[in-house]
TORKOL-4160 file (C-alpha; in steps of 0.2 Angstrom, whole numbers, padded with zeros to 4 digits, m for minus):
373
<pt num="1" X="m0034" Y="m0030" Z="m0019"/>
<pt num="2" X="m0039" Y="m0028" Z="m0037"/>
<pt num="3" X="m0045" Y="m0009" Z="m0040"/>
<pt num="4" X="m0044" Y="m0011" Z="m0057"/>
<pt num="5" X="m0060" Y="m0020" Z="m0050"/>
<pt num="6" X="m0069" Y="m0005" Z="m0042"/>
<pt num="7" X="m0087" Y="m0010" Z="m0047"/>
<pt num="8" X="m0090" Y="0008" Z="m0052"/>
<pt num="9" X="m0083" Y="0023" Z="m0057"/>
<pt num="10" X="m0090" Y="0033" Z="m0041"/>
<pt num="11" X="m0074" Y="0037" Z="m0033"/>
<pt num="12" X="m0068" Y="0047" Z="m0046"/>
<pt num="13" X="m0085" Y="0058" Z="m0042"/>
<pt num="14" X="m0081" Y="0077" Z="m0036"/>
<pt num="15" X="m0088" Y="0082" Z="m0018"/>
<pt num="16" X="m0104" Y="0094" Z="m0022"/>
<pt num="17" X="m0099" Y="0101" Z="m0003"/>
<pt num="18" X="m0083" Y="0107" Z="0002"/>
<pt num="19" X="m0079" Y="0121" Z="0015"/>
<pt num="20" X="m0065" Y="0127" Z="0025"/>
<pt num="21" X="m0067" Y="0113" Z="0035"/>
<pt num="22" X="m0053" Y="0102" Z="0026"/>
<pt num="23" X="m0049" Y="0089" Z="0036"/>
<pt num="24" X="m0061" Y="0076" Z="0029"/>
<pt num="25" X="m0059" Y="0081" Z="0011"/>
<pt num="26" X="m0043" Y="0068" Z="0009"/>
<pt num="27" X="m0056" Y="0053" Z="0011"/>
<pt num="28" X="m0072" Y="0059" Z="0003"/>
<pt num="29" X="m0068" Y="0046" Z="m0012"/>
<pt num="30" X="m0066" Y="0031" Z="0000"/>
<pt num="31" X="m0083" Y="0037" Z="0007"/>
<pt num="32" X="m0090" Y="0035" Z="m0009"/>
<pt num="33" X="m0085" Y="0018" Z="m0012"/>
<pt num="34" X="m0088" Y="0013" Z="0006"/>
<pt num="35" X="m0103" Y="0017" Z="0004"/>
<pt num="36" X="m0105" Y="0007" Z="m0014"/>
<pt num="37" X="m0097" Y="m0010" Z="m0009"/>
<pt num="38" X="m0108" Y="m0009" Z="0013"/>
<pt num="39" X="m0124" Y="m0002" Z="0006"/>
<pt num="40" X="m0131" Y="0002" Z="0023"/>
<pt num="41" X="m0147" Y="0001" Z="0027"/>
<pt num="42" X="m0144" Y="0015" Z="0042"/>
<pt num="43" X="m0129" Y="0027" Z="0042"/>
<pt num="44" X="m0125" Y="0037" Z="0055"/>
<pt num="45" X="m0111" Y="0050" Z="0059"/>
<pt num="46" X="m0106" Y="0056" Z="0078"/>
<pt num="47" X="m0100" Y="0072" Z="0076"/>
<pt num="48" X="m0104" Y="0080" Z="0058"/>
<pt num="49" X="m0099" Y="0099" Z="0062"/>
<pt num="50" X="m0101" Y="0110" Z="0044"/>
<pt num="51" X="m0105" Y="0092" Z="0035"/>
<pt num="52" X="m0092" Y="0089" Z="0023"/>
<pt num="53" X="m0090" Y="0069" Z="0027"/>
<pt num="54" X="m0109" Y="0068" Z="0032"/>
<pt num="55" X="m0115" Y="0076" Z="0016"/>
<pt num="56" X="m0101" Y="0065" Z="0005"/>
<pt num="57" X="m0110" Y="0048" Z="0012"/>
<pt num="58" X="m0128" Y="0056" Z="0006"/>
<pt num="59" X="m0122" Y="0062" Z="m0010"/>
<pt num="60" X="m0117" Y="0045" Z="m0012"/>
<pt num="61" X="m0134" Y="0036" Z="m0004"/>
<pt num="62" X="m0142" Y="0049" Z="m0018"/>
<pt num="63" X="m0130" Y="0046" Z="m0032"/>
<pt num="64" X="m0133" Y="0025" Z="m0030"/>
<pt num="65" X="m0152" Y="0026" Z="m0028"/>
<pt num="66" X="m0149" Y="0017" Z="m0011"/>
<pt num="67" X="m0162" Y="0013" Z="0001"/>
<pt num="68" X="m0152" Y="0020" Z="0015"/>
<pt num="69" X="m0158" Y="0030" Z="0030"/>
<pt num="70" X="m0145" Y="0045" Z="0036"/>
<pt num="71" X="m0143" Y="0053" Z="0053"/>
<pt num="72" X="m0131" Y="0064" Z="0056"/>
<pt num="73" X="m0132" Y="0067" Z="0079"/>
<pt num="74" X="m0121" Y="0084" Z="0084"/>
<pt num="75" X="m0126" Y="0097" Z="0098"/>
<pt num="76" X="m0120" Y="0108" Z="0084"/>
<pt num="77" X="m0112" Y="0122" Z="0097"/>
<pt num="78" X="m0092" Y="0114" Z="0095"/>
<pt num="79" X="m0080" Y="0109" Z="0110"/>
<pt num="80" X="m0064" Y="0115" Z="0116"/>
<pt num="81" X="m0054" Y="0106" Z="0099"/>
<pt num="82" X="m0066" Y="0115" Z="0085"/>
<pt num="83" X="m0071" Y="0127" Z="0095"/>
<pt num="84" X="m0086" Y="0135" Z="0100"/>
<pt num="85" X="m0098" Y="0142" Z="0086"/>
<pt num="86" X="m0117" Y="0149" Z="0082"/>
<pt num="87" X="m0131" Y="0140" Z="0077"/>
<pt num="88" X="m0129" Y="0148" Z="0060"/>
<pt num="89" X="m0117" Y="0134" Z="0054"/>
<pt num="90" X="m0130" Y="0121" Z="0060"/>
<pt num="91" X="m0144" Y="0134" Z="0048"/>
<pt num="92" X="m0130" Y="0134" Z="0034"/>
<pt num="93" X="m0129" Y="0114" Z="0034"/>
<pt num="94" X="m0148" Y="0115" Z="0035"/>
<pt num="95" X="m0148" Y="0126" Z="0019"/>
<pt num="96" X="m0138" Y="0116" Z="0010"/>
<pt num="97" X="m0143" Y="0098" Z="0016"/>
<pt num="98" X="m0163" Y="0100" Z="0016"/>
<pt num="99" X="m0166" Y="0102" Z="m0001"/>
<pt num="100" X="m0156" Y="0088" Z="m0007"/>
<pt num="101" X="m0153" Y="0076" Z="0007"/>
<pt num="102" X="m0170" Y="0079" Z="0017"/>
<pt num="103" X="m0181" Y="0062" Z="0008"/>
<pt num="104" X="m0167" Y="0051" Z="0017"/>
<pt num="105" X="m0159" Y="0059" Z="0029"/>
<pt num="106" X="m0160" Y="0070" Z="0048"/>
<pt num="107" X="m0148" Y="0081" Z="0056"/>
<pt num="108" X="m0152" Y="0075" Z="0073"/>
<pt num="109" X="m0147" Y="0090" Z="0087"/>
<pt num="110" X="m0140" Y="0080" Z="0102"/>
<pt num="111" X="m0128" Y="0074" Z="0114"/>
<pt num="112" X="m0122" Y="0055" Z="0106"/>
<pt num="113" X="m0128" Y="0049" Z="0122"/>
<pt num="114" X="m0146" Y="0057" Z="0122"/>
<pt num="115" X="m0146" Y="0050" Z="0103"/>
<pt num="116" X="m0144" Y="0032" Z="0109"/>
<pt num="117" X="m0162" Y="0030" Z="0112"/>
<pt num="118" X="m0167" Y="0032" Z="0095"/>
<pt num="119" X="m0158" Y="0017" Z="0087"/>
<pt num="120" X="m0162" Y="0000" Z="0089"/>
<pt num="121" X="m0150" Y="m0014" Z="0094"/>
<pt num="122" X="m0143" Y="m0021" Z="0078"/>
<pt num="123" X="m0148" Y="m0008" Z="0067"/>
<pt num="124" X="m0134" Y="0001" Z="0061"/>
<pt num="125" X="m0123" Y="m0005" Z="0045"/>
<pt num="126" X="m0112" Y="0011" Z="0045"/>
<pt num="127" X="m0105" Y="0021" Z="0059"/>
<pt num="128" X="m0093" Y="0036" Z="0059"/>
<pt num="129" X="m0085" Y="0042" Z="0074"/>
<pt num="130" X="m0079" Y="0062" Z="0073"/>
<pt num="131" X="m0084" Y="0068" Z="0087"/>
<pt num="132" X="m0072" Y="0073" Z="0103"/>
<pt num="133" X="m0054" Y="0066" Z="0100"/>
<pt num="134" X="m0050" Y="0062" Z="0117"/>
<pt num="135" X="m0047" Y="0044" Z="0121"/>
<pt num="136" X="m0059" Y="0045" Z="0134"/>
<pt num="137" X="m0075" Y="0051" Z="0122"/>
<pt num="138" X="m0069" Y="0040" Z="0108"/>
<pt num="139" X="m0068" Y="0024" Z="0119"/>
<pt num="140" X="m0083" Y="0028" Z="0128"/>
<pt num="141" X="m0093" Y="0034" Z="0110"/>
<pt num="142" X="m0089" Y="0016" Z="0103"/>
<pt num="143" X="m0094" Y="0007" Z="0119"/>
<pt num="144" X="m0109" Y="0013" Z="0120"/>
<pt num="145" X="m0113" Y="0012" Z="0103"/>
<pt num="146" X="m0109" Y="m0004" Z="0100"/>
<pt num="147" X="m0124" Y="m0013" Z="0104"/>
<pt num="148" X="m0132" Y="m0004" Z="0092"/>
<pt num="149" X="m0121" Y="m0010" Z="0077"/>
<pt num="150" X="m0129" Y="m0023" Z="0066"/>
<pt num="151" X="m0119" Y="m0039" Z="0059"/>
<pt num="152" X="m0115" Y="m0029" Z="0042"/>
<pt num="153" X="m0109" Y="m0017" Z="0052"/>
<pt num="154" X="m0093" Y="m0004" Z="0048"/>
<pt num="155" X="m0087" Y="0010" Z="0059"/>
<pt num="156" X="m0075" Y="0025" Z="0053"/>
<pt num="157" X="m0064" Y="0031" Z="0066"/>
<pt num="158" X="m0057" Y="0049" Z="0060"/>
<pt num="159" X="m0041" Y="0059" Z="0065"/>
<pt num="160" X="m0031" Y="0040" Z="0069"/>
<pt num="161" X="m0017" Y="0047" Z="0063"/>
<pt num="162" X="m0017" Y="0063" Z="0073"/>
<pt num="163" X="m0003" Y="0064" Z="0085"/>
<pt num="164" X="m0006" Y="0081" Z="0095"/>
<pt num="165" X="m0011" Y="0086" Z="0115"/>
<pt num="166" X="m0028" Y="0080" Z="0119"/>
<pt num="167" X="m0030" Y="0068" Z="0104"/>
<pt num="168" X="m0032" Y="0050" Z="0110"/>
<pt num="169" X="m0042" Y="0042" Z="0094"/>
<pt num="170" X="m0026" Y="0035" Z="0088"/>
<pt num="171" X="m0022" Y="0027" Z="0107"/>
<pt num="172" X="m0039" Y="0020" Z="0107"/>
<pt num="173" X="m0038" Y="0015" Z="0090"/>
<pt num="174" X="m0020" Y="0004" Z="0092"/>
<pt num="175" X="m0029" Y="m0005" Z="0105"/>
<pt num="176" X="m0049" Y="m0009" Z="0097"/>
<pt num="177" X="m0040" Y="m0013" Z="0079"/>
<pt num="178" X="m0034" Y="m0030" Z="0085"/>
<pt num="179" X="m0051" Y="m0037" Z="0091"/>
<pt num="180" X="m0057" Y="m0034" Z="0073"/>
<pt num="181" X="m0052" Y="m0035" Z="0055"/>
<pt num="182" X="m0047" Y="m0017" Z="0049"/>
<pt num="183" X="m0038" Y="m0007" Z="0037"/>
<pt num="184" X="m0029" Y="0010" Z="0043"/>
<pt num="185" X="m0027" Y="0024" Z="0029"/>
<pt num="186" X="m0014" Y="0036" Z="0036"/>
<pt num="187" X="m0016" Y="0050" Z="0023"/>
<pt num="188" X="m0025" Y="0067" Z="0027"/>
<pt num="189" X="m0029" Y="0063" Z="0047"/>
<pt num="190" X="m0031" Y="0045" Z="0046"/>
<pt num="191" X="m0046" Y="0035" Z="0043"/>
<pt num="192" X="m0048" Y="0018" Z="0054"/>
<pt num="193" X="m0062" Y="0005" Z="0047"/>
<pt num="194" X="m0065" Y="m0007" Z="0058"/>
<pt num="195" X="m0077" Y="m0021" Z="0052"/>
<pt num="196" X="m0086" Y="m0026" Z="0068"/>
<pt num="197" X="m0099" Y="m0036" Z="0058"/>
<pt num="198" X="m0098" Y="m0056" Z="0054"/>
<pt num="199" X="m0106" Y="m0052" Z="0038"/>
<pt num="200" X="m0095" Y="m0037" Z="0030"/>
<pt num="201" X="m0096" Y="m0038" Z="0011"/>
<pt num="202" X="m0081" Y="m0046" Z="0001"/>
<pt num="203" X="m0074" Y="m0031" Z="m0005"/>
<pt num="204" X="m0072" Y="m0024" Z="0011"/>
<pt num="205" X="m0067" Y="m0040" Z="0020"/>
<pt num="206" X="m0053" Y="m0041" Z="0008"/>
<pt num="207" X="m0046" Y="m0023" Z="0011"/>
<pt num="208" X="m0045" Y="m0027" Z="0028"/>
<pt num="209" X="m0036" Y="m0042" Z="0021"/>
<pt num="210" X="m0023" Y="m0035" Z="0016"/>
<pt num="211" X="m0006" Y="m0042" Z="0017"/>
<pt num="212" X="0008" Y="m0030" Z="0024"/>
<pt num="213" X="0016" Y="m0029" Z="0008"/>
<pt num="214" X="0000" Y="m0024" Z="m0002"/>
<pt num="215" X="m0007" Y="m0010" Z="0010"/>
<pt num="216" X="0004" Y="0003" Z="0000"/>
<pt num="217" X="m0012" Y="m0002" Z="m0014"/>
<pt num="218" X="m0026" Y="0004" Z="m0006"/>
<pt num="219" X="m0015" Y="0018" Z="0003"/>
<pt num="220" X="m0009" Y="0026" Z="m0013"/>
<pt num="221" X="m0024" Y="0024" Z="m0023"/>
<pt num="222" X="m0038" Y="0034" Z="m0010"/>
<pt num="223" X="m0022" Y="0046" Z="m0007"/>
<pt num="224" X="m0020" Y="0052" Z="m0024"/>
<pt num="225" X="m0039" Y="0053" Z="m0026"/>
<pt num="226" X="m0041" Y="0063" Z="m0009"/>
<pt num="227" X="m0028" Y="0073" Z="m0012"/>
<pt num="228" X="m0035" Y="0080" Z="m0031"/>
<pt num="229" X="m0050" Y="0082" Z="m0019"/>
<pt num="230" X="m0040" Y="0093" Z="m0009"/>
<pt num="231" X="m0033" Y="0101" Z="m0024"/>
<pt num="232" X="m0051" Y="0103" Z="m0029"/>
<pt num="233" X="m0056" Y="0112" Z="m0012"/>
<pt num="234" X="m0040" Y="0124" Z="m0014"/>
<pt num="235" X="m0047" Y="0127" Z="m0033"/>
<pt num="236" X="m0065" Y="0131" Z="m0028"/>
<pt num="237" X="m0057" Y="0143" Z="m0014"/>
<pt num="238" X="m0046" Y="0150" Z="m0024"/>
<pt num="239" X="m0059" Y="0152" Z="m0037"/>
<pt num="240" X="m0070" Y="0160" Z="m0024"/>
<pt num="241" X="m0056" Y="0172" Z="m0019"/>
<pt num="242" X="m0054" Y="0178" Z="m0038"/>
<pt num="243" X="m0075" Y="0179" Z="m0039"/>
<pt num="244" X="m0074" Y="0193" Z="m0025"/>
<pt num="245" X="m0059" Y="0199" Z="m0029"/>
<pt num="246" X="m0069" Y="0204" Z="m0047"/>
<pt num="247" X="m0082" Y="0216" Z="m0037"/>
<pt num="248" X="m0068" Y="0227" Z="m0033"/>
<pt num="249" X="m0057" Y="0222" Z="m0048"/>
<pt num="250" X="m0047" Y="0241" Z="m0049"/>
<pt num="251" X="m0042" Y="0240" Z="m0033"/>
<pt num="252" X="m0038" Y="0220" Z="m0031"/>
<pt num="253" X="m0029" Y="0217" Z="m0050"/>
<pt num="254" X="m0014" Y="0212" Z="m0043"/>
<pt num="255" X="m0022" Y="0199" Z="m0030"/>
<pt num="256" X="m0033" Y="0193" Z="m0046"/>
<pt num="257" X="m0016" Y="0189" Z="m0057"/>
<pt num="258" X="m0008" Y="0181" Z="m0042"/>
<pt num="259" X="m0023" Y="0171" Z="m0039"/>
<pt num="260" X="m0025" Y="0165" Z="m0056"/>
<pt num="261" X="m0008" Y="0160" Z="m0060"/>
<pt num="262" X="m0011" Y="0150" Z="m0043"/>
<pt num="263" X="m0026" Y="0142" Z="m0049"/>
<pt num="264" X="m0018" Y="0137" Z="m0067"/>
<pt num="265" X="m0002" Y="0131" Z="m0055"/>
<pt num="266" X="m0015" Y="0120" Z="m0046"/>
<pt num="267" X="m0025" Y="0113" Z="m0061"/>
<pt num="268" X="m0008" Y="0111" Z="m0069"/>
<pt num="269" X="m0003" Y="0100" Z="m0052"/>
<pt num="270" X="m0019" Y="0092" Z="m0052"/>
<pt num="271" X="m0016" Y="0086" Z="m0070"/>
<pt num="272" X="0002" Y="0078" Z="m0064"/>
<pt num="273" X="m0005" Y="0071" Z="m0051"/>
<pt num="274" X="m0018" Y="0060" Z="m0060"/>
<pt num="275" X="m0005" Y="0056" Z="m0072"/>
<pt num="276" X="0006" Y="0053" Z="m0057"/>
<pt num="277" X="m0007" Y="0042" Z="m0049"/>
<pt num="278" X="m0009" Y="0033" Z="m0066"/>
<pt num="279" X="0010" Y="0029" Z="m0066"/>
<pt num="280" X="0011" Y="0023" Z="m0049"/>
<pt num="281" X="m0004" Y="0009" Z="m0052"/>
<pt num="282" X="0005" Y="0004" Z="m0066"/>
<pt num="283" X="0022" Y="0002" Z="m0059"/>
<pt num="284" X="0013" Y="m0005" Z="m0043"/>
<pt num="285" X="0005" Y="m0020" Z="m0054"/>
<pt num="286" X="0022" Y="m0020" Z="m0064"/>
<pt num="287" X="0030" Y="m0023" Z="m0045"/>
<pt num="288" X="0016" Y="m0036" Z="m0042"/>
<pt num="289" X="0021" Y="m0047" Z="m0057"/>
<pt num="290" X="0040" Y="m0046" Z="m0052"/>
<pt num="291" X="0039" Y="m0049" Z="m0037"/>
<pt num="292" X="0028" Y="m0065" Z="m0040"/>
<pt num="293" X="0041" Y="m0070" Z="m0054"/>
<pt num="294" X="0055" Y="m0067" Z="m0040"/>
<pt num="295" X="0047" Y="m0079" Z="m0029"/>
<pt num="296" X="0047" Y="m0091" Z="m0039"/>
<pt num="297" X="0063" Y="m0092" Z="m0044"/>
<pt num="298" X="0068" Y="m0092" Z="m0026"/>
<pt num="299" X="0056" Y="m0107" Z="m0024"/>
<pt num="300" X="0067" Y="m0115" Z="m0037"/>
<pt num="301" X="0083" Y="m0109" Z="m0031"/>
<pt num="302" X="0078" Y="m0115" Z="m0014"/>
<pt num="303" X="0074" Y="m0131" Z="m0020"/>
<pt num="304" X="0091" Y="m0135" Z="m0031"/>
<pt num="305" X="0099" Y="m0129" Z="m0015"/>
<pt num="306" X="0090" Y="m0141" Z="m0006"/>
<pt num="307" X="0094" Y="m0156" Z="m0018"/>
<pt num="308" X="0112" Y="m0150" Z="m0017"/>
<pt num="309" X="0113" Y="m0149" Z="0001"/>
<pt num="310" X="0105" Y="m0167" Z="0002"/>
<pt num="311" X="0119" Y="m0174" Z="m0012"/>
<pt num="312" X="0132" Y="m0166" Z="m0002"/>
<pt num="313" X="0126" Y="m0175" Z="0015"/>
<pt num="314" X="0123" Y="m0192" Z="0006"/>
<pt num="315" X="0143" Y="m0191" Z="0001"/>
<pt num="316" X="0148" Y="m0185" Z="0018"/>
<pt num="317" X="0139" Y="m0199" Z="0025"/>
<pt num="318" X="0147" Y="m0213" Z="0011"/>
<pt num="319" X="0166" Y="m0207" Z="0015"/>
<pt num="320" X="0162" Y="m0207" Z="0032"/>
<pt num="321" X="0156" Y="m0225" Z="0031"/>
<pt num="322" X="0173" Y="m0227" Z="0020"/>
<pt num="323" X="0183" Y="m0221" Z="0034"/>
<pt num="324" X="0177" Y="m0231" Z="0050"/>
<pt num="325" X="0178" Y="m0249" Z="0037"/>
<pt num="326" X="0197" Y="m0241" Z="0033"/>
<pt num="327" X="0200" Y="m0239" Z="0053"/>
<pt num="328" X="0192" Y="m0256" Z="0056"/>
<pt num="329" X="0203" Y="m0264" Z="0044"/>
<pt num="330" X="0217" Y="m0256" Z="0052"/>
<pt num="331" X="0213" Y="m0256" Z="0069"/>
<pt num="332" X="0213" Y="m0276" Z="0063"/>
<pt num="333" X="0228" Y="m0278" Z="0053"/>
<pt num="334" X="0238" Y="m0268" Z="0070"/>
<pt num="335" X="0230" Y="m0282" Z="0081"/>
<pt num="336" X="0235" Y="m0295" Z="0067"/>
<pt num="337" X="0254" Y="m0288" Z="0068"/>
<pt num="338" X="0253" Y="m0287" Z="0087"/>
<pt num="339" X="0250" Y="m0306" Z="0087"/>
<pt num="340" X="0263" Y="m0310" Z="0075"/>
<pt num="341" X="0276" Y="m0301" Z="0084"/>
<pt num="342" X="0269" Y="m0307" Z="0099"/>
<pt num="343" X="0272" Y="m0326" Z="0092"/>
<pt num="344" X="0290" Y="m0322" Z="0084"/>
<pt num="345" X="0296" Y="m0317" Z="0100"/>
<pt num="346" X="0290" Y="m0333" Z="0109"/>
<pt num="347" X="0298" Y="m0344" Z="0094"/>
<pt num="348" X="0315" Y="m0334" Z="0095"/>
<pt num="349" X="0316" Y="m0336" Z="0116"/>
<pt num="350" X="0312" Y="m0356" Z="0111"/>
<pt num="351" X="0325" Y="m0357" Z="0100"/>
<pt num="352" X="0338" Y="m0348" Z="0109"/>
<pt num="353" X="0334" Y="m0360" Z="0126"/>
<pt num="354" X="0335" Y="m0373" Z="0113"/>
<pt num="355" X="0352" Y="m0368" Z="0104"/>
<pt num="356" X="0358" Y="m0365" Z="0123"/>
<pt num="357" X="0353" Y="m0381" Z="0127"/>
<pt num="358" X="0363" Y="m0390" Z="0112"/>
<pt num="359" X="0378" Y="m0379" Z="0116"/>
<pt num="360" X="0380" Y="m0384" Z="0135"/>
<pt num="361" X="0379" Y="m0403" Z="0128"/>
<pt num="362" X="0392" Y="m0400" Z="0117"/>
<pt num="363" X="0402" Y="m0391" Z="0131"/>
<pt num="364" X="0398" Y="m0407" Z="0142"/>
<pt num="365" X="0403" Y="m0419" Z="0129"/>
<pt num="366" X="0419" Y="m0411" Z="0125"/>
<pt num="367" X="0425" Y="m0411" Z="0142"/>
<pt num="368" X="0422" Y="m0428" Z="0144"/>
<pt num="369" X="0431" Y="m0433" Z="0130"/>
<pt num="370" X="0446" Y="m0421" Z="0136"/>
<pt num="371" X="0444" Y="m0431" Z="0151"/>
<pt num="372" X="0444" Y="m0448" Z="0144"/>
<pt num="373" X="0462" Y="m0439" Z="0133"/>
């Protein structure tokens, strides 16, 4: 995939909402461009918690001027893997999300399956799946889901990549992935995009297109760019740190100078990494051009050997026609002999009856002749 491509500059966008929820933070830049290249009509996110990936896809909605309508559906009271919390972290999200969200969007307090009711059949371009991370809920959120999934449609499976007790996305993940064209980003927890649409834009279409030896592309490009985001995270935390530190600053000086140097060690970090991200595209399309270069010359080298290898049987083929005419004419010139010999032999035992013959009338003429004496 060409991401010199990108048709805008949006993934490089900061998050305006990051918490001490971290785990989405990683893939924030591909929810902005996910959201660029699908242009949903309806998005909606199973499972949205303090709102870091919901509030990413409608600072992107926002940022584009799209015409997208946003639901984000949780009970908002946690489970046994988050855990259990107030409803002030659904008024927080409410805080934050109304004033800048609320023209397009709906935090939706409900079960997924009490929400089902609300959607229509066909209606939904983009769907993100963070809610329980058992096989069972994940399985069963996508099944009954599904009919509601429009022929555009996209859905985002979180935590794939997460390998712990009770966590089954990625078991359910290994086996939906081969009914549909997908891409599996492994940085952070894992994203999954599955394209379960027949009408999936181009760009997307050709992510999940990816040959194996290209997916390193993709994978390298959102990693570096999620992880500066969770170099950004740390930064405004950090930063945060050092803000309260300064209401008590006599008594916190030496937690201030350790959290500053930290903070110039993460920007300094930060700066490598987006020169280190740099780098790596560079030798990746250096790579690229190589290993194309390399392939043709096997071509050629394959074909010289081919040419070679066809010379090589043509001669075998001529010496062994050489051979069977020299064994012919041998196998002749032996049966030629045999006759010969065969002949010689008859011709000597004539001439010996013969000389035999003379001999015994020589021997009878003699004796007559005596005879006659």
């Amino acid at each position: 995939m060409d991401w010199e491509a990108l048709p805008s500059r949006i993934v490089f966008d900061a998050p305006d909402r990051l918490t001490d929820v971290t785990s989405w933070h990683t893939h924030v830049p591909f929810a902005f461009w996910c959201v660029e290249v699908l242009r949903p009509r309806l998005f909606v996110e199973l499972g949205t918690h303090k709102g870091d990936s919901y509030s990413a896809f409608c600072q992107a909605v926002k940022r584009l001027a799209l015409p997208t309508a946003c639901y984000a559906v949780d009970t908002w009271k946690g489970d046994h893997e988050a855990g259990f919390y107030s409803d002030e972290v659904l008024e927080e999200l409410r805080a934050y999300h109304d004033p800048r969200y609320a023209a397009f969007s709906r935090l939706v307090r409900a079960t997924f399956d009490e929400a089902l009711a609300h959607f229509a059949d066909g209606s939904i371009d983009l769907l993100h799946i963070d809610g329980l991370h058992t096989y069972e809920a994940v399985s069963h959120d996508f099944e009954t889901w599904l009919l509601k999934l429009s022929r555009r449609a996209v859905v985002l499976f979180h935590d794939v990549n997460v390998r712990e007790p009770d966590f089954g996305t990625w078991r359910f993940w290994e086996e939906v992935r081969v009914q549909y064209p997908h891409f599996t980003f492994l940085h952070g927890h894992g994203l999954g995009v599955l394209l379960v649409g027949r009408e999936v834009p181009e760009p997307l279409r050709r992510l999940a297109a990816c040959p194996p030896e290209s997916v390193a592309g993709p994978r390298t490009f959102f990693a570096g760019l999620g992880h500066q985001v969770e170099l950004t995270a740390r930064v405004q935390q950090v930063t945060a740190r050092l803000e309260a530190a300064d209401q008590d600053r006599a008594r916190q000086g030496l937690e201030e100078k350790r959290l500053v140097g930290e903070v110039a060690r993460l920007e300094e970090a930060l700066a490598e990494l987006r020169e280190a991200t740099a780098r790596q595209l560079e030798v990746q399309r250096a790579k690229l051009a190589r290993q194309a270069g390399e392939q043709l010359a096997e071509v050629g080298r394959a074909a010289a050997e081919a040419a070679a290898q066809a010379a090589r049987e043509a001669e075998r083929a001529s010496v062994a026609r050489l051979n069977e005419a020299i064994r012919g004419h041998r196998d002749a010139a032996a049966q030629r002999l045999a006759g010969l010999r065969a002949e010689f032999e008859r011709a000597t035992s004539v001439a010996a009856q013969e000389a035999g013959q003379r001999l015994e009338a020589l021997r009878a003429e003699r004796d007559l002749e005596v005879a006659e004496l």
